[in-house]
KOLTORGU-501562 format. One record per residue (C-alpha): x, y, z; residue in one letter. Coordinates in steps of 0.5 Angstrom, whole numbers, plus 2048, in hexadecimal, padded with zeros to 3 digits. Layout:
# KOLTORGU-501562
XYZA ...
# end
This chain:
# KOLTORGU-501562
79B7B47DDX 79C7B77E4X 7967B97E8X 7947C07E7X 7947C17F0X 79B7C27EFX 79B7C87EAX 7957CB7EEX 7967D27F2X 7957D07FAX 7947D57FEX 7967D3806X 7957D780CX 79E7D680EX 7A17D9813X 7A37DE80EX 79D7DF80BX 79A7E1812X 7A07E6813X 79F7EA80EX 7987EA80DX 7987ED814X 79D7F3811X 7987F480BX 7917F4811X 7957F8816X 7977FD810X 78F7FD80DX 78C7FE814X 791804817X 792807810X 799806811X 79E80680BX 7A480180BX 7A97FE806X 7A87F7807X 7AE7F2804X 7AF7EA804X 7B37E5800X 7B17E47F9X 7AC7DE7F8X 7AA7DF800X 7A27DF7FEX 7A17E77FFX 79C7E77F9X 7997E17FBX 7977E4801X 7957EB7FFX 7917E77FAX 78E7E3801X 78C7EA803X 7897ED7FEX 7847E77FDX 7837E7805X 7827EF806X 77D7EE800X 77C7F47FEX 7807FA7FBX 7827FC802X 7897FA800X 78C7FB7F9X 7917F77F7X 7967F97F1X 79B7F77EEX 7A27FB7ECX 7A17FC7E4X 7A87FA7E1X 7AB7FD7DCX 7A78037DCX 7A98097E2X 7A380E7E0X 79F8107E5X 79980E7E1X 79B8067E1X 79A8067E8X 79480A7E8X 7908067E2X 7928007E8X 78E8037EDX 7888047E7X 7897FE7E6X 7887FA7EDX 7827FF7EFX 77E7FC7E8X 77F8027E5X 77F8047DDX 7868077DBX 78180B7D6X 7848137D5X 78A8167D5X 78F8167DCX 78E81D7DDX 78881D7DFX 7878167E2X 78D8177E7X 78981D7EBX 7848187EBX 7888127EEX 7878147F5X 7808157F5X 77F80E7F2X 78280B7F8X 7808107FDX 77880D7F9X 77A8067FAX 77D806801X 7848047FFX 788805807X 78F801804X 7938007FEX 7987FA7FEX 79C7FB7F7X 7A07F57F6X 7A77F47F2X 7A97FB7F6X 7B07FB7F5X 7AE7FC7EDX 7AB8027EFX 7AD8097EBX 7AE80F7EEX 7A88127EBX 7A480C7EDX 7A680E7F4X 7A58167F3X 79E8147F1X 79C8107F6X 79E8167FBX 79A81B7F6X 7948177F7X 7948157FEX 79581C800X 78F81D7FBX 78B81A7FFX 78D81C806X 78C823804X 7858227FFX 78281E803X 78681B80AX 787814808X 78D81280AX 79080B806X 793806809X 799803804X 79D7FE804X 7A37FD7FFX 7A57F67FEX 7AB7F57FBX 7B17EF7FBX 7B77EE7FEX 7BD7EA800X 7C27EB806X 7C27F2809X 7BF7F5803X 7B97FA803X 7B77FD7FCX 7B48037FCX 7B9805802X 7BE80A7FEX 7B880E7FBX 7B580F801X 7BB811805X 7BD817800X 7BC81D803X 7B88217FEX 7B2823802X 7AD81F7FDX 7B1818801X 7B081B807X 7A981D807X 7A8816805X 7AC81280AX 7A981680EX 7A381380DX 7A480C80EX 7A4809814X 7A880B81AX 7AA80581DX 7AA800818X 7AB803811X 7AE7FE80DX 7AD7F7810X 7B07F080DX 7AB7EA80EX 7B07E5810X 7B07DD80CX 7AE7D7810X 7B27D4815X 7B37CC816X 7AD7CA819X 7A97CF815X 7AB7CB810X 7A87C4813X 7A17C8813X 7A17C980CX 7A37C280BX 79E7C080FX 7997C580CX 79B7C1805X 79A7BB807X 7937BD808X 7937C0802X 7957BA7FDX 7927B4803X 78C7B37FCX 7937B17F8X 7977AE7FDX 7937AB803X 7997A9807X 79E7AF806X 7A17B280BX 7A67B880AX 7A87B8811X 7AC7B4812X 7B07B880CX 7B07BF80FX 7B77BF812X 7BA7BB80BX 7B67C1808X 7B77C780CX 7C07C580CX 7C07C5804X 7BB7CC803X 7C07CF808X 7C67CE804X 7C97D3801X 7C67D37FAX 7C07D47FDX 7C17D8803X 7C77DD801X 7C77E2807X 7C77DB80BX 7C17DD80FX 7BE7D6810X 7B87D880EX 7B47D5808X 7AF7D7803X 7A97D4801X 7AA7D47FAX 7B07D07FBX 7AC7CB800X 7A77C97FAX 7AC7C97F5X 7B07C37F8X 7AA7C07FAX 7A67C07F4X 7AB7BD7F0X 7AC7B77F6X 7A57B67F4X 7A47B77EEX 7AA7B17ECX 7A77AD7F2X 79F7AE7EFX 7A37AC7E8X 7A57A67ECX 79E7A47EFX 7A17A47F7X 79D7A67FCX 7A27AA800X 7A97AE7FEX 7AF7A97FEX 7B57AD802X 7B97AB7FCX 7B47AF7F8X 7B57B57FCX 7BC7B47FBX 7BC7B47F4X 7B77BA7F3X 7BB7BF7F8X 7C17BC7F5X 7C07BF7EDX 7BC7C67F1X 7C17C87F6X 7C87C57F4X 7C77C57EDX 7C27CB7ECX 7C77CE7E7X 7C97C87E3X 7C97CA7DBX 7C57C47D7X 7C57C37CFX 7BD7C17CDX 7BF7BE7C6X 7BA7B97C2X 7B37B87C4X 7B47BC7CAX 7B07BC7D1X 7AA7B77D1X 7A37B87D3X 7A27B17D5X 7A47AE7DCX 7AA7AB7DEX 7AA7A37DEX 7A77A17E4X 7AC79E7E8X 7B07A47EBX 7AF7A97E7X 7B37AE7EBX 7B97A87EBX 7B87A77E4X 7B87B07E3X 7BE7B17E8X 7C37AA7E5X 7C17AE7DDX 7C47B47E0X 7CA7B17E3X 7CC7AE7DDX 7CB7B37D7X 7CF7B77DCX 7D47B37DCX 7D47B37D5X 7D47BB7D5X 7DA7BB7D9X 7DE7B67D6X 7DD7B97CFX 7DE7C07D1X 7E57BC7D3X 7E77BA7CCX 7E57C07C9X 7DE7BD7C5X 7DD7C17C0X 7D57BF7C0X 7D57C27C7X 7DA7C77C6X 7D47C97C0X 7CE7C97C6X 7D17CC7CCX 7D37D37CAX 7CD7D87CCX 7CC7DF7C9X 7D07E47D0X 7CB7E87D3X 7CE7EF7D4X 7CD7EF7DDX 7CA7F57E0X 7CF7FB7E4X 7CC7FB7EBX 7CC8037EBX 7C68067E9X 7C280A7ECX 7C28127F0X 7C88167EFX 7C981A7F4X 7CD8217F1X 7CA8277F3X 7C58287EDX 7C88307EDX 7CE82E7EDX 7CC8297E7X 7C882E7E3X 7CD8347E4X 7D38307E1X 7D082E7DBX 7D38277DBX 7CD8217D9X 7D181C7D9X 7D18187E0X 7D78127E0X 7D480A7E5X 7D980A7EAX 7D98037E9X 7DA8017E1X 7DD8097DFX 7D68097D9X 7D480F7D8X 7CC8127D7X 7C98197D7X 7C681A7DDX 7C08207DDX 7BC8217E4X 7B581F7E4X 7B18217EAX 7B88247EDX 7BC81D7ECX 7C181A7E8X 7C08137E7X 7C480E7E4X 7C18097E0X 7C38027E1X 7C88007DCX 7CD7FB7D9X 7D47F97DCX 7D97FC7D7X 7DD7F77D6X 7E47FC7D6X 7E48027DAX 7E48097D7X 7E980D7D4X 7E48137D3X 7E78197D3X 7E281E7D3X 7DF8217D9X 7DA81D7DCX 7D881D7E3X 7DB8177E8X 7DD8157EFX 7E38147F2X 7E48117F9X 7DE8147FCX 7DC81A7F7X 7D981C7F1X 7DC8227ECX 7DD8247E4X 7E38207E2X 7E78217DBX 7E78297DBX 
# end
């Protein structure tokens, strides 16, 4: 059996742990409000947690964004929750008791994590009660909503930049000079440092390990382009542990007392080339037992090897057992409009057309404004486009108007 340390959550205080605590102590102690964001797998809920257990009181609230449920009640039942509140009566009278709690109990920043999942009246309700508490009682909060993307991607952005006056009034109160912020990855000699850290960490396991020596062969296969799609040449903290536990765990299986560079090889090799490769489980399936002492990783990746070859090969002459196993159920893929639809709601209403057509895949949807919005909820691709005749709204070239009268 492997040793439990290599599935057991550690924490360490990285480059990028130390920026974005930063960001998060910044905002708690100017009462600043940020839409902060990093790659996904970075360690963000790992260091909010470190925070809230360092601040050691309800000072900082930390949330996190409720999926699949957009009503303002969800998030609020959140902040109940996190104060060690009961949920006990109706929303309607404990909403206008939700500030008061945190006015009592001191709280000075919210940090909801998982932003990019928030709804919009998830948002309108952090407005609502933030004003609440300026107005009643001149609490100002501070509030960071941390949210994961890659690239030039900034979520929430597009909601924040509509012109509704409800958008402006919050983006006016973030922060002025750094209102969205992205905690960059870790550089190369970063990596060293964790690798150093690490070292540490497992020295009771393997006393002569030493990672160091690795740091350059590890940053080259974690910036390749699986893992680094934008190319930016930083890394994750997740993607270090992930190629070192699985080097450690097969050379903990081997009983040696350092990683081999062999070992690393194979393990980045099934991570970052062959992440994506389609396996058949048959027979008994995985095994709890350990892998044979005598290289274990060797003897894992040689397996690998041969029973693709094999795969290939009878994918070649048309095997009728693996042509019987390979076929999965299509799942249906996610058009990549969603979202608010920007029709003037008094040209919409006057029209008397509810039927809104994605610019993207030609499906249609009955739209009805909510909190004087239309949005179009996320859907599935059609496979054909439309030949629709009715009236519908649609966009062509740069605007949008009733088409099909």
């Amino acid at each position: 059996m492997t040793h439990p340390l290599f599935h057991k959550e550690i924490f360490l205080e990285t480059a990028f742990e130390k920026r974005f605590q930063a960001m998060l102590r910044s905002a708690w102690n100017k009462r600043s409000w940020h839409v902060i964001v990093a790659d996904p797998g970075s360690g963000k809920t790992m260091g909010i947690r470190d925070l809230v257990k360092t601040a050691g009181s309800r000072a900082i609230l930390a949330i996190v964004t409720p999926k699949n449920n957009e009503d303002e009640q969800a998030l609020g039942d959140q902040l109940y929750t996190a104060l060690g509140l009961q949920l006990r009566g109706h929303w309607r009278t404990r909403k206008p008791k939700l500030m008061g709690h945190l006015h009592q109990y001191g709280t000075e920043c919210i940090i909801v994590d998982d932003a990019h999942d928030l709804s919009l009246e998830h948002l309108m309700f952090i407005k609502e009660i933030t004003d609440q508490g300026r107005l009643q009682y001149n609490h100002p909060l501070g509030l960071c909503l941390v949210a994961a993307g890659r690239g030039q991607m900034i979520p929430l952005k597009e909601t924040l930049d509509l012109p509704d006056p409800t958008w402006l009034r919050f983006r006016r109160r973030l922060d002025p000079l750094q209102p969205f912020c992205r905690i960059a990855g870790h550089t190369s000699e970063e990596v060293r440092n964790i690798l150093a850290s690490l070292e540490i960490v497992y020295h009771e396991l393997f006393p002569h390990l030493n990672l160091r020596q690795w740091s350059s062969f590890i940053y080259h296969w974690l910036t390749q382009s699986h893992f680094d799609p934008t190319h930016s040449g930083r890394v994750t903290m997740d993607h270090v542990m992930k190629l070192v536990t699985t080097a450690l765990e097969w050379t903990y299986e081997a009983h040696e007392t350092d990683v081999r560079a062999e070992t690393l090889e194979q393990a980045a090799e099934l991570l970052v080339l062959r992440r994506d490769t389609f396996r058949i489980i048959d027979g008994d399936g995985p095994s709890h037992d350990a892998l044979p002492a005598e290289s274990a990783s060797g003897t894992l990746a040689s397996e690998t090897k041969k029973d693709q070859e094999e795969l290939d090969q009878n994918e070649r002459v048309g095997s009728p057992e693996v042509q019987k196993a390979v076929p999965q159920p299509i799942k249906p893929v996610k058009c990549t409009f969603s979202g608010v639809v920007p029709i003037d709601l008094q040209l919409f209403l006057d029209s008397g057309v509810l039927l809104v057509e994605c610019p993207d895949c030609t499906s249609t949807s009955a739209l009805s404004p909510h909190n004087g919005i239309l949005r179009f909820k996320s859907h599935n691709r059609r496979k054909t486009r439309s030949l629709s005749t009715e009236p519908r709204w649609a966009k062509r070239e740069m605007n949008w108007g009733v088409v099909g009268k």
